[in-house]
C-alpha angles and dihedrals in degrees: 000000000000100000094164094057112099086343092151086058101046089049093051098043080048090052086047092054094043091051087050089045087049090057083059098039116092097206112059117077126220085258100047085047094054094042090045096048083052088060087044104050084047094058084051091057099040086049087058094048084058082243088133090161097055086035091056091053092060098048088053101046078046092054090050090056113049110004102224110168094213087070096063082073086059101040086049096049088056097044077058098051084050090052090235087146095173100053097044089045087052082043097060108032087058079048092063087036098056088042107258115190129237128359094060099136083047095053094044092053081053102050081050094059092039093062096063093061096042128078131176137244127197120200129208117188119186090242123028107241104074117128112216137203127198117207081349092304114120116245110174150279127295136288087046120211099232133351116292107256108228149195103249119249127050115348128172116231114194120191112193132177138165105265103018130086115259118257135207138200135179108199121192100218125187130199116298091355122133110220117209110217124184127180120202141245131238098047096136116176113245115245107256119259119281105245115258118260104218110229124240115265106244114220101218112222117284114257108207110224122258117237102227117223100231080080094056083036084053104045091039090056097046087048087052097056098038084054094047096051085049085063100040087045090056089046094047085049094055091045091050090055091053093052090050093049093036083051090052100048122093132259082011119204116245101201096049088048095050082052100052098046093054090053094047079048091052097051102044097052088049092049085051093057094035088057093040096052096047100055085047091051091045094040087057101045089043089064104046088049090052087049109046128101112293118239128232098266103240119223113275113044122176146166130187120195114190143150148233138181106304089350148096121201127188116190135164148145120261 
C-alpha cells in the first residue's frame, strides 16, 4: 500500500466526507466541529510536510473532538507511516467495522500487509486487577479481553497494582505469533522505610583548658626583668648623683670621677635593656594569652576592685 502517493489528496477528500457525515451526526456542535476541522487541516498539512508524528497528534486531537468515523482512515495511515503497525492494523480495522466510507479495498489491501509485521501477546497476571503499559502506553486492566495485538520486534510490557510490586517484561515478538506472557505472584511491595529518627546530640564532658607554662614562663620572665630594670635604675640613680657630687667638689679627683661615670654609664644602658626586654617578653606573652582558647567560665566569678593609700588593689575568685 502506497500511502505516500497523492496523500495530501486523500487527506483532503477524507476531511470533505467527515464534514458531510458531521452534518448527520447528532453529537458534535458547530463549534467542536470547527475546532476540530482546525486540528485536522494541521495534521494535513503536517502529513504533507512528511511530519507523521505531529500529524498523528492532530488527527487524533481531531478525532477527540468531534468522532467522525472517516478520521480513523487518517489517524491509521499515520500510525502506518510511524511504523506503529499495531496501532494502524487495530485503526483500520475499527475503521471497516464502524462503517467508514470510501477507501475500503485500500484499506483491505492495508490490514493484509499489516498483518505480516503484528504479533500478539496474551497476558496472564496472578490476580486480575493489574493496569499494564506496553512500551509505557497504556493498554488496559487485567484480565484482558483478547491478546494485545503488537509491532513485531522488542516491545516492554509493565504490570502494576496497588500493593504489589511493579513487573517488567521485555518480550521479543515475530510476526503472527501469539506470546504467552505470565507475571508472577508474590511480588509484594515492601513497606516503605521508617523515617529516621535523628539522635541527640551528646554534649561530651567539659575539659577545662590548661593553662601552658610557657605563660607563667612568660610572665614570670617579663616580672623578672622588669624587676630587674627597677633595681638597676635605683642603682643608676644613686651613681649619677655621685658623679655629680664627686664632679662639684674641689679639687675633684679624676680618677674617682672616670670611675663613677663609667659606672653611672654602665647602669643606665643595663636598666634600658632590662626594661626593653621585658616589655618585649610581657607584650608576647600578652598576646598569646589573649589569644589562646578560651575556657568554659565556672560558676562564681568575681572580681573586687578597692584602694589604699598610694595603691590600687584588684582582687576576685575564678
Amino acid at each position: 500500500m502506497n500511502l505516500r502517493v497523492g496523500a495530501a489528496l486523500v487527506l483532503a477528500l477524507s476531511l470533505a466526507t467527515s464534514a458531510a457525515g458531521a452534518q448527520s451526526a447528532a453529537a458534535p456542535t458547530e463549534e467542536a466541529q470547527k475546532e476540530a476541522n482546525t486540528h485536522f487541516q494541521r495534521a494535513v498539512t503536517l502529513y504533507s510536510e512528511a511530519d507523521y508524528r505531529g500529524a498523528l497528534v492532530e488527527f487524533k486531537r481531531a478525532y477527540e473532538i468531534a468522532p467522525h468515523v472517516q478520521v480513523l482512515y487518517n489517524i491509521g495511515q499515520a500510525y502506518y507511516q510511524n511504523q506503529s503497525y499495531a496501532e494502524a492494523l487495530t485503526t483500520f480495522e475499527r475503521f471497516l467495522a464502524e462503517g467508514g466510507q470510501g477507501h475500503k479495498e485500500e484499506v483491505e489491501r492495508a490490514i493484509v500487509v499489516l498483518k505480516t509485521r503484528v504479533g500478539k501477546i496474551d497476558v496472564s497476571t496472578p490476580t486480575p486487577g493489574w493496569d499494564l503499559t506496553l512500551d509505557d502506553e497504556p493498554v488496559g486492566k487485567t484480565p484482558l479481553a483478547k491478546p494485545l495485538a503488537v509491532s513485531i520486534g522488542r516491545r516492554k510490557l509493565v504490570a502494576t497494582k496497588a500493593g504489589e510490586a511493579p513487573q517488567t517484561k521485555f518480550v521479543e515478538v515475530s510476526a503472527g505469533e501469539t506470546k504467552a506472557v505470565t507475571f508472577d505472584a508474590g511480588h509484594v511491595a515492601p513497606p516503605p522505610p521508617p523515617p529516621r529518627a535523628s539522635a541527640p546530640e551528646q554534649e561530651g564532658p567539659v575539659v577545662p583548658h590548661k593553662r601552658s607554662p610557657l605563660y607563667t614562663v612568660g610572665w614570670v620572665t617579663a616580672g623578672a626583668l622588669a624587676a630587674g630594670a627597677v633595681v638597676t635604675g635605683i642603682l643608676a640613680v644613686s651613681s649619677a648623683d655621685d658623679l655629680d657630687q664627686a664632679r662639684n667638689t674641689f679639687p675633684g679627683n679624676a680618677r674617682d670621677i672616670d670611675s663613677k661615670a663609667s659606672t653611672t654609664t654602665a647602669l643606665s644602658v643595663t636598666t634600658d635593656a632590662l626594661a626593653a626586654s621585658a616589655i618585649i617578653v610581657g607584650g608576647v606573652t600578652l598576646y598569646f594569652t589573649l589569644t589562646r582558647p578560651k575556657s568554659p567560665k565556672a560558676a562564681g566569678t568575681t572580681v573586687r576592685v578597692g584602694g589604699g593609700p598610694g595603691s590600687l588593689i584588684l582582687g576576685g575568685t575564678f
